[in-house]
KEDOSE-593091 format. One line per field, with one value per residue (C-alpha): x, y, z; residue number from 1. Coordinates in Angstrom, 1 decimal. Example, Ala and Ser with C-alpha at 12.3 -4.5 7.8 and 13.67 -1.06 7.14 Angstrom:
east (12.3	13.7)
north (-4.5	-1.1)
up (7.8	7.1)
n (1	2)
This chain:
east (119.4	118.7	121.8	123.9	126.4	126.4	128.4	129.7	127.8	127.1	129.7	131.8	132.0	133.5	135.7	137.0	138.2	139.1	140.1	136.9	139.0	138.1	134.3	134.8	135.1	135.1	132.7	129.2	127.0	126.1	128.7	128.9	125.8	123.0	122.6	123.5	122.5	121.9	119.7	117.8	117.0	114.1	112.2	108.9	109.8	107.9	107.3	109.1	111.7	113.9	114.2	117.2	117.6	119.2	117.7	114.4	114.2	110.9	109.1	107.9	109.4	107.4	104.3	104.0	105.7	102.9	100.5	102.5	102.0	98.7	97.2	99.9	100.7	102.3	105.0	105.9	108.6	111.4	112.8	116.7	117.7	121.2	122.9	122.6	125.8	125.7	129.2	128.4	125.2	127.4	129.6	127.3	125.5	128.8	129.7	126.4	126.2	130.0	129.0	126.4	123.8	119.9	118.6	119.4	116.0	115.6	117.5	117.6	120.7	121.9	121.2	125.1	125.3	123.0	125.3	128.2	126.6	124.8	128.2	129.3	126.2	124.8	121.3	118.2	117.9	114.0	113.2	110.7	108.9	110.2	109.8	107.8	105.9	107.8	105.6	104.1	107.5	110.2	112.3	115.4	114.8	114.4	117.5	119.4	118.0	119.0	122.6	123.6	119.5	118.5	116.7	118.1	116.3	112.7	112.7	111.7	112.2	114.2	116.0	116.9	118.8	117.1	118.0	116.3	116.3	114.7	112.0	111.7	114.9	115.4	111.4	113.2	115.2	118.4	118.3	122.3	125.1	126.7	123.3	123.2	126.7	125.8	123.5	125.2	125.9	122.5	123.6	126.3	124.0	121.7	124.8	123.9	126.0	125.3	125.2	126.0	125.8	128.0	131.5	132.7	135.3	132.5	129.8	128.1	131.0	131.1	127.3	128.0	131.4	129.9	126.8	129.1	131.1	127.9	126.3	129.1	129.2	131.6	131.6	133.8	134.2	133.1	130.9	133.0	133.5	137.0	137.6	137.3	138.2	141.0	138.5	137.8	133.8	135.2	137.8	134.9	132.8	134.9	136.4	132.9	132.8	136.5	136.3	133.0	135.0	137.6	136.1	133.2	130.1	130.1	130.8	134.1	132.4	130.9	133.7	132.6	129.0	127.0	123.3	122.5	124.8	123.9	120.4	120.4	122.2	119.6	116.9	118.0	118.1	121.9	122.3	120.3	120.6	121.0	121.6	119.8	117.5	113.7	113.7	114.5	111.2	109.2	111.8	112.0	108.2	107.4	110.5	109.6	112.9	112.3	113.3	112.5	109.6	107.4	110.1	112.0	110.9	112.4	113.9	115.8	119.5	121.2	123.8	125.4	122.8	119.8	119.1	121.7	122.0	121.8	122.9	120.2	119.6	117.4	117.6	116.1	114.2	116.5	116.2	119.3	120.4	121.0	117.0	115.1	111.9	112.2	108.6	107.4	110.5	109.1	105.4	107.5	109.1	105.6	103.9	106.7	105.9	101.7	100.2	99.0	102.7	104.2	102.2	102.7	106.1	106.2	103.9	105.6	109.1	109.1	110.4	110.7	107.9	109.1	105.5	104.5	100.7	101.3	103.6	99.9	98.2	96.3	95.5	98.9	100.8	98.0	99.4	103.4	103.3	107.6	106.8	106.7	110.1	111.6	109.6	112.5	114.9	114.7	114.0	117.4	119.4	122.4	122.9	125.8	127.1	125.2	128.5	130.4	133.3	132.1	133.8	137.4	135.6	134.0	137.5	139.5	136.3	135.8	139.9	140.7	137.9	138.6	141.8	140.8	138.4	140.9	143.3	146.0	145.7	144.9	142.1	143.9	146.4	143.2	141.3	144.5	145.4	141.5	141.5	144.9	143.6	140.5	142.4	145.6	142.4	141.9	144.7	145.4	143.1)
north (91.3	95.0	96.3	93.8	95.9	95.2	92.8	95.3	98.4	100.7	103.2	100.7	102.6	105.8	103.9	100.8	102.8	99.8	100.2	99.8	97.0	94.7	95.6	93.5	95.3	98.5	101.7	101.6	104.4	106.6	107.6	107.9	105.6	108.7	110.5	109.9	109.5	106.2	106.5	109.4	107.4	105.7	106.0	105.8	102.9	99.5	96.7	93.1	92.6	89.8	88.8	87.0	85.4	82.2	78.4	78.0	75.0	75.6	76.6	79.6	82.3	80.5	79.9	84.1	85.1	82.8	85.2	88.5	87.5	86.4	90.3	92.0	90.2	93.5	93.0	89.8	88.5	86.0	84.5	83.8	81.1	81.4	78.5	77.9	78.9	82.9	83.6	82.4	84.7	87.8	87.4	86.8	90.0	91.7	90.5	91.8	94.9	96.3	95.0	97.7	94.9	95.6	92.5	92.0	94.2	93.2	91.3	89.7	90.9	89.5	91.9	92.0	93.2	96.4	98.8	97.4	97.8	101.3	102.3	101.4	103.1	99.9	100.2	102.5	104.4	104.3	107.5	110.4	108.7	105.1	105.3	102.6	102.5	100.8	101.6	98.6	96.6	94.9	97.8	95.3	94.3	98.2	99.6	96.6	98.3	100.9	103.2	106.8	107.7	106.1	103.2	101.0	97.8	96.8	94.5	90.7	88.5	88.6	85.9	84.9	81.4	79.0	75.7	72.4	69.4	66.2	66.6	62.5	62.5	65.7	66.8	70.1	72.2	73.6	76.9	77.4	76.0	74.2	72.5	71.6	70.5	68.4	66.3	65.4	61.9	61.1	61.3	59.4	56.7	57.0	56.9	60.3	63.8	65.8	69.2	71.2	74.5	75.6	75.6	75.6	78.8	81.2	83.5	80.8	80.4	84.2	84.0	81.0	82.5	86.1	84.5	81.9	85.4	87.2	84.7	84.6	88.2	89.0	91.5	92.0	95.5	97.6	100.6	102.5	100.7	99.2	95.7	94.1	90.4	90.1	89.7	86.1	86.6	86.6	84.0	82.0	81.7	80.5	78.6	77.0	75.7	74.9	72.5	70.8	70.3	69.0	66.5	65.2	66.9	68.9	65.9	66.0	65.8	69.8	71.3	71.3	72.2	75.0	75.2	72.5	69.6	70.5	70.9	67.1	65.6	66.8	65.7	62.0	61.8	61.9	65.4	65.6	69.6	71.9	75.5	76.8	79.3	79.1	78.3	74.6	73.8	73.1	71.1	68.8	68.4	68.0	66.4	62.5	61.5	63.3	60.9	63.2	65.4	64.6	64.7	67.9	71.3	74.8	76.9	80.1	79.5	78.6	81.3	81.4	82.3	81.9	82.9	83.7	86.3	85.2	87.4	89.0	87.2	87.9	88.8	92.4	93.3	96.0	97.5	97.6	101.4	99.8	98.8	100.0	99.2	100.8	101.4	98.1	96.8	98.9	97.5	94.2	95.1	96.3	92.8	91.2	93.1	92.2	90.5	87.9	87.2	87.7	84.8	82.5	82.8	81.7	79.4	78.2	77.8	78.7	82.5	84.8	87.6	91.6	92.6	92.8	91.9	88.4	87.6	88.4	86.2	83.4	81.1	81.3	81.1	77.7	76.9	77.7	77.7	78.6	82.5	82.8	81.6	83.1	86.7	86.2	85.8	88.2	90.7	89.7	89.4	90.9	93.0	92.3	96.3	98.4	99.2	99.1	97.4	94.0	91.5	92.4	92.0	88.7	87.4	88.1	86.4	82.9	82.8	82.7	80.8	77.9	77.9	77.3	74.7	73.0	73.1	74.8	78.3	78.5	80.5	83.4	83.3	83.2	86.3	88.2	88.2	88.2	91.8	92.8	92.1	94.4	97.1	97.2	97.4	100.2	101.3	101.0	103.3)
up (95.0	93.9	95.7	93.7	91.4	87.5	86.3	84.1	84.4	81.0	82.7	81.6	77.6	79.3	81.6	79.3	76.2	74.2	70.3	68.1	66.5	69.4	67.6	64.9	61.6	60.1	59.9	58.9	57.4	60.5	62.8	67.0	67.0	65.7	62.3	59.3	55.2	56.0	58.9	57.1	54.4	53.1	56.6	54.4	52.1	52.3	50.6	51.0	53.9	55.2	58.9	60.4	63.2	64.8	64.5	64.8	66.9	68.7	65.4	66.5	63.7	60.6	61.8	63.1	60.0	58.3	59.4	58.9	54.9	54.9	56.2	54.1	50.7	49.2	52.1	52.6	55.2	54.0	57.3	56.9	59.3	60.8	62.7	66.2	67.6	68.7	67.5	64.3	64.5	65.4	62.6	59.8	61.2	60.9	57.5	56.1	57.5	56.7	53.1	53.8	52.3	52.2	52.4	56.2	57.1	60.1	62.1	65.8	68.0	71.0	73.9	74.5	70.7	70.5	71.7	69.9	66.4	67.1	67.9	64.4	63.0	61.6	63.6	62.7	66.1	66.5	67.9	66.1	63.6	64.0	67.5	69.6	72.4	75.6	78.3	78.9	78.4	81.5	82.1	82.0	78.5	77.0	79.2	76.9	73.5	74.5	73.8	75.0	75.9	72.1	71.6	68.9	68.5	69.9	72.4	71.6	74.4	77.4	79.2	82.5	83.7	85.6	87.6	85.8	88.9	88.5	91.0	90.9	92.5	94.6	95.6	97.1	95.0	96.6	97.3	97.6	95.8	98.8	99.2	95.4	95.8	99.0	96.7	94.6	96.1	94.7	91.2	91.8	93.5	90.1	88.2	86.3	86.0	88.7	87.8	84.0	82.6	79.4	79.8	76.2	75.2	74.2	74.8	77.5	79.5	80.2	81.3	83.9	85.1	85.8	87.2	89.4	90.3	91.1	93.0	95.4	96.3	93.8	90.7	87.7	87.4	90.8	91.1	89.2	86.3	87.0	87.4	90.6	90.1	92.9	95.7	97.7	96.8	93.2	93.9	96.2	92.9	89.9	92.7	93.0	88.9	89.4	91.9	90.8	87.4	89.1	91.2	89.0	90.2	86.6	84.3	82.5	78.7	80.1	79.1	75.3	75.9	75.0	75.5	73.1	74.0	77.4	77.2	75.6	78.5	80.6	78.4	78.1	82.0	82.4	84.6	88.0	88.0	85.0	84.3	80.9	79.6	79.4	75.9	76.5	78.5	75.5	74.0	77.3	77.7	73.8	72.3	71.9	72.9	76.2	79.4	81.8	80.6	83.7	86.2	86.0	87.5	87.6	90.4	90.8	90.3	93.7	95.3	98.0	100.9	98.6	94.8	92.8	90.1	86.2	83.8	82.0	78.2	75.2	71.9	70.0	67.1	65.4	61.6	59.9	58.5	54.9	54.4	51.8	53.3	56.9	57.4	56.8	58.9	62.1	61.2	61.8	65.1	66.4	65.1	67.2	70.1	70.1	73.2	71.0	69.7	73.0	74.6	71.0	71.8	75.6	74.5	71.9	72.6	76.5	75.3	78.5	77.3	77.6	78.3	82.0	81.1	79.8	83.3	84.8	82.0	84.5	82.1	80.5	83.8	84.6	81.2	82.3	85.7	85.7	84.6	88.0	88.4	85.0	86.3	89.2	87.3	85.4	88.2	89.9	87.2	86.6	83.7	80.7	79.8	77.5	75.8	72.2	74.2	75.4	72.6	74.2	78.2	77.1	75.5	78.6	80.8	78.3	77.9	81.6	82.9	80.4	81.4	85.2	84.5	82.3	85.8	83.6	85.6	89.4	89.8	91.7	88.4	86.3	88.0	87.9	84.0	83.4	85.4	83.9	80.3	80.8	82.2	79.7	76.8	78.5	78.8	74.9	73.7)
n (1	2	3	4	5	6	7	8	9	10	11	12	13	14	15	16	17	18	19	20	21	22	23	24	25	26	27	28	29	30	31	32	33	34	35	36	37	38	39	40	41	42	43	44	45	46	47	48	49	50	51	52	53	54	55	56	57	58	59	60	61	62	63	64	65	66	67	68	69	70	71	72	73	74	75	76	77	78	79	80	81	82	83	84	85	86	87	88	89	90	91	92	93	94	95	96	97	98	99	100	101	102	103	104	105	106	107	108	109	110	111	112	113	114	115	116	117	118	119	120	121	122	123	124	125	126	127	128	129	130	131	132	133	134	135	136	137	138	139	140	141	142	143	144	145	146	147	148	149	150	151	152	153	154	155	156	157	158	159	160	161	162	163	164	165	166	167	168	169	170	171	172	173	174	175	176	177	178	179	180	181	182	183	184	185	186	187	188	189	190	191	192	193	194	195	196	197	198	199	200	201	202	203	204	205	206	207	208	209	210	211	212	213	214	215	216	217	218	219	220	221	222	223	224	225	226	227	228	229	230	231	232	233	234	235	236	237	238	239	240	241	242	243	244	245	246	247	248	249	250	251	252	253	254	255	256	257	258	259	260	261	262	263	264	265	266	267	268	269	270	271	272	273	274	275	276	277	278	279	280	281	282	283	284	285	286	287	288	289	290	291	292	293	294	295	296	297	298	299	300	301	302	303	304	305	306	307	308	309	310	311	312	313	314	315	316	317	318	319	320	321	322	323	324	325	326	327	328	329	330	331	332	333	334	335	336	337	338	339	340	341	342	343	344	345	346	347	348	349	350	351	352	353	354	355	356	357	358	359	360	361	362	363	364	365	366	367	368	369	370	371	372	373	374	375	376	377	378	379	380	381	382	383	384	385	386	387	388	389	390	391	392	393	394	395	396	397	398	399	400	401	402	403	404	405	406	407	408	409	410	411	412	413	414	415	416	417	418	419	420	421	422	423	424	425	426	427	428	429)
């Protein structure tokens, strides 16, 4: 799985010179992602700052932010709550900062969004005296915080997708997906869904196309950066999601899930396999409603001769350019970042750690016994570009696939305008 090519590799900013446009709004205070008045200011300040990040379904923000303003009552975190749908995130982070608002101190980005908004200037680049320690971090998670050699956010948690079975039903996890696929006649026989990930038009169906693409053999863009979606290992994998669509083994009602809806299908026992992220472990094994909380297990996602390759997930820690408090914001970041926090959250709400010492944690892993599994995951997954141009790759990827799943392009038609709408973006710059 080393040798696998990027998904779309961080060569991809020189090579797809997309308009900024496709960015998603207009300049911030700090131009080509470094310096700046705004980045130069108040690097001392501290005092009360606000945090925002998504939902909080696992309760696992509150009760470390508890903490944080018990030991320092002269700098007290507010926690603003955003929805739980990542677009919505994006776009409320965008709003803020090109209203160059303060009172979005820190805030947690979407690995697939650092490099976008450093681009735009609207992240304090945490070098010199904001800089962090990352030596003891996953490299994946700090090459994603990372833009042009700077480090931009802190990393928080990383992320990795992972096969849910019901072990009650199928004692051996499949280790490809034709062997998933040949199993599915024991859904059927239990009258369940066989098999779900997210297939709604957004950010989720980009993840389980490029991993479906990936785990074929395939690649969107080639080692050069260009795309390289007219391939049969390419064809072979959103050929895969197609035809399970098609015939039933993804259930028809998948088609407007994201990680939510499908995460609840497998929790009230009507899915015998299910792609999602770690996150959803303590929700199945806590929830009350739970129907399948001591029968499910984890495995590696299936590929086509054994693992397949998720794309890397997980969310940083970055301080906006616009705070007045920017050294009570990096105190912040670095609380995050604690052993003792690290292990809260995978504790907590199943959160994929970015520290390499809690992964070695024994009574943590007795406690989680699928770090293991997520520590694989992570390790083969496939990278999403380290690049300011990703909202015009992503739209071309979720437009086209839908369309394929919906049966209203083949999927040879479907790779084809996918590949000849990333190349005429760059072509238009």
């Amino acid at each position: 799985m080393k040798t696998r090519r990027f998904l779309l590799p961080a060569a991809t900013a020189g090579i797809l010179a997309l308009t900024l446009s496709a960015c998603g709004g207009g300049g911030g205070g700090t131009t080509g992602g470094g310096g700046g008045s705004d980045a130069e200011a108040n690097l001392d300040g501290r005092g009360p700052i606000t945090y925002v990040q998504g939902k909080d379904n696992n309760n696992v923000v509150r009760p470390f932010i508890e903490k944080w303003n018990a030991a320092h009552p002269d700098e007290k975190v507010t926690f603003k709550e955003q929805t739980d749908k990542a677009d919505q995130q994006h776009d409320d982070l965008v709003q803020h900062f090109q209203a160059k608002q303060s009172d979005y101190d820190v805030v947690s980005v979407d690995v697939i969004w650092t490099a976008e908004f450093a681009a735009k200037g609207w992240l304090q680049p945490l070098k010199d005296k904001m800089a962090i320690d990352t030596s003891k971090m996953l490299k994946a998670p700090v090459e994603a915080s990372t833009y042009k050699g700077t480090l931009y956010a802190g990393p928080k948690d990383s992320d990795g997708g992972i096969l849910y079975y019901r072990k009650d039903l199928v004692p051996t996890p499949p280790k490809t997906w034709d062997e998933m696929m040949s199993m599915c006649s024991i859904a059927k026989a239990n009258n369940i869904g066989c098999y779900s990930g997210q297939y709604k038009q957004y950010e989720g169906l980009t993840v389980n196309a490029s991993e479906a693409i990936n785990s074929a053999g395939g690649s969107v863009l080639d080692d050069q950066g260009k795309p390289s979606l007219n391939t049969p290992e390419a064809k072979a994998g959103l050929e895969n999601l197609v035809k399970a669509y098609a015939d039933g083994n993804i259930p028809q009602e998948a088609i407007t899930y994201q990680e939510e809806e499908s995460r609840r299908a497998f929790q009230s026992g009507n899915l015998l396999f299910h792609r999602n992220w770690p996150y959803i472990y303590s929700l199945i094994t806590t929830e009350g409603s739970s129907a399948v909380k001591d029968k499910f297990a984890m495995a590696p996602l299936p590929g086509k001769d054994g693992p397949g390759a998720s794309s890397l997930g997980g969310h940083n820690a970055a301080i906006s350019v616009y705070s007045k408090n920017k050294a009570t914001a990096l105190d912040f970041i670095k609380y995050i970042e604690t052993e003792e926090n690290q292990k809260f959250f995978a504790n907590q709400a199943s959160l994929a750690p970015i520290l390499t010492s809690v992964y070695e944690d024994k009574e943590l892993v007795a406690k989680l016994p699928y770090l293991s599994v997520l520590q694989t995951s992570i390790q083969n997954a496939v990278p999403r570009p380290v690049t300011p141009f990703y909202p015009a790759v992503t739209k071309a990827i979720q437009e086209n696939a839908y369309a394929a799943l919906k049966g209203e392009k083949p999927v040879e038609t479907a790779l084809s305008d996918m590949q000849k709408s990333i190349q005429s973006s760059s072509a238009g710059s």
